[in-house]
N, C-alpha and C positions, 0 to 999 in steps of 0.2 A: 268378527274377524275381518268381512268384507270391509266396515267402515276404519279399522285401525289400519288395513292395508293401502283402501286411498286418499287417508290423511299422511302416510306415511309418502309415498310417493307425490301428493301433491307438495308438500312438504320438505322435500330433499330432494326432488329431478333435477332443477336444475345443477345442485352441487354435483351428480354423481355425473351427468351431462357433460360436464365442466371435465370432471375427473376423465372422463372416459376421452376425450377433448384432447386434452393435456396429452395422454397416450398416444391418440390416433394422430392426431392433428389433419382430422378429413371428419367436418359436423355427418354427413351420412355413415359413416365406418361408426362413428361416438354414437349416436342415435340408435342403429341399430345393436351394439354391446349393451347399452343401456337395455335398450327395451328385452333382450335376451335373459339380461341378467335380473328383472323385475320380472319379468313370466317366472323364469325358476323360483325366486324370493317367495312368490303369489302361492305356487304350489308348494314352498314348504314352509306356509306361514307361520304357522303355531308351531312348527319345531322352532324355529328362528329367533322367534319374537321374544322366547323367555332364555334363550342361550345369549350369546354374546352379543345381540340384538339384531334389527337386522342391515344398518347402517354397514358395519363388519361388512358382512357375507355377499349384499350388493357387490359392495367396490371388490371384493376378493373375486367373486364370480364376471366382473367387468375385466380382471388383471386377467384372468387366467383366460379368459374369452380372449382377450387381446394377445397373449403370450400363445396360443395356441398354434399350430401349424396350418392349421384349415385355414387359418385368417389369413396366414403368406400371402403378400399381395404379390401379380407377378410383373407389376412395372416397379419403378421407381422415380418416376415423373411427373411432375404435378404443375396444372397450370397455374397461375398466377394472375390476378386482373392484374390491372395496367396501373399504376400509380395516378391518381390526380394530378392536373396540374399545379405547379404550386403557387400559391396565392403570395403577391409582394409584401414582404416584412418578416421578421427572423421568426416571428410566433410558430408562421407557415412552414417554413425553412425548418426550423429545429422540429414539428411534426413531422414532418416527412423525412426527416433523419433519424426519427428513433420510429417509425417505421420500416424503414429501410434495416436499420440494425436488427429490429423485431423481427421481420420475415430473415435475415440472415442467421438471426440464431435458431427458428424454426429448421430452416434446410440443415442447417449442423445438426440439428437434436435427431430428424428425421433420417440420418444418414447413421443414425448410431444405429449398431444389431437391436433386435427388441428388450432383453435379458436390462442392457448398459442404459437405456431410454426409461426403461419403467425403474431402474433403480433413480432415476435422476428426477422423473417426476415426483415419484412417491419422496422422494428427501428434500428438493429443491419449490415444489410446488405444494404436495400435499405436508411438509414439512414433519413428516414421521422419522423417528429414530432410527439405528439400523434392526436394531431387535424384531421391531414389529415390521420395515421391511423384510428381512428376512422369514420371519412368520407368516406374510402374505403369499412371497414368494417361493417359500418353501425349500429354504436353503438356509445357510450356516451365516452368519453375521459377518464371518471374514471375509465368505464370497461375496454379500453385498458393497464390500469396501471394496476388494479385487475390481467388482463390476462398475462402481464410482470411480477410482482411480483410474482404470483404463477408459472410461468415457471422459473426465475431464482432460487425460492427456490429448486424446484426440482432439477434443473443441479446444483444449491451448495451439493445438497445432494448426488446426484447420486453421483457425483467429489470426496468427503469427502468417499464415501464408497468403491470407487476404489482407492483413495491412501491408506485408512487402508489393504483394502482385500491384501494377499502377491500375487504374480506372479505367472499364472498357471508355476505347476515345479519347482518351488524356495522352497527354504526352509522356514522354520518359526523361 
């Protein structure tokens, strides 16, 4: 049992790291659901291992870790390093433009309620159907679509109001 449990987690940490990542987007917040959610897995190994495996139950006890109320963070601020300078020629230039775009679609993602953010990961990232989101999350297939459709309106909105707004220090 010991050695099936740390071939299992040598084995898939990083994917579930990743998964928990994707949710949090803070590697400490992801690390700690991770490893939360492997202590539980550890103690319920043998039930796990011959049900729906325990790949499942990881990530389902990583969601619901995350979706939890205890977790409420009470900022919503997050530093940022400082971008590099950017090095002469477009190579440079187009990196640190879809940098730029990557950390902006982060602060959108993170600005979603949790419910609207774990539907968008689990469909967009972990690319699961609504079925088995809503089976993870423990709700009705329609509310995960409810919860899709009001998260992409927002980030069409957010998106629409950062290409209008001009450039901090640009001109108008």
């Amino acid at each position: 049992m010991q050695v099936e449990f740390t071939e299992f987690v040598l084995g898939r940490s990083h994917a579930l790291l990743r998964f928990a990542y994707l949710l949090t987007a803070d590697r400490h917040l992801a690390e700690d659901l991770t490893q939360e959610a492997l202590v539980r897995a550890h103690r319920r190994w043998s039930g796990i291992v011959g049900a729906e495996g325990p790949e499942p139950y990881v990530r389902k006890a990583i969601l619901r870790q995350y979706l939890s109320w205890r977790r409420r963070r009470s900022f919503t601020e997050r530093p940022v390093a400082d971008l590099p300078d950017a090095l002469p020629g477009t190579i440079a230039e187009d990196a640190a433009g879809r940098v730029v775009e990557a950390d902006a679609m982060w602060s959108l993602l993170s600005a979603l309620p949790r419910s609207q953010r774990a539907v968008m990961v689990l469909r967009y990232y972990e690319d699961l159907p609504d079925a088995e989101i809503a089976r993870l999350l423990n709700c009705s297939t329609s509310t995960v679509r409810v919860h899709a459709f009001h998260a992409l309106n927002k980030l069409r909105a957010a998106l629409a109001v950062r290409r209008v707004a001009p450039a901090p220090g640009g001109h108008t």
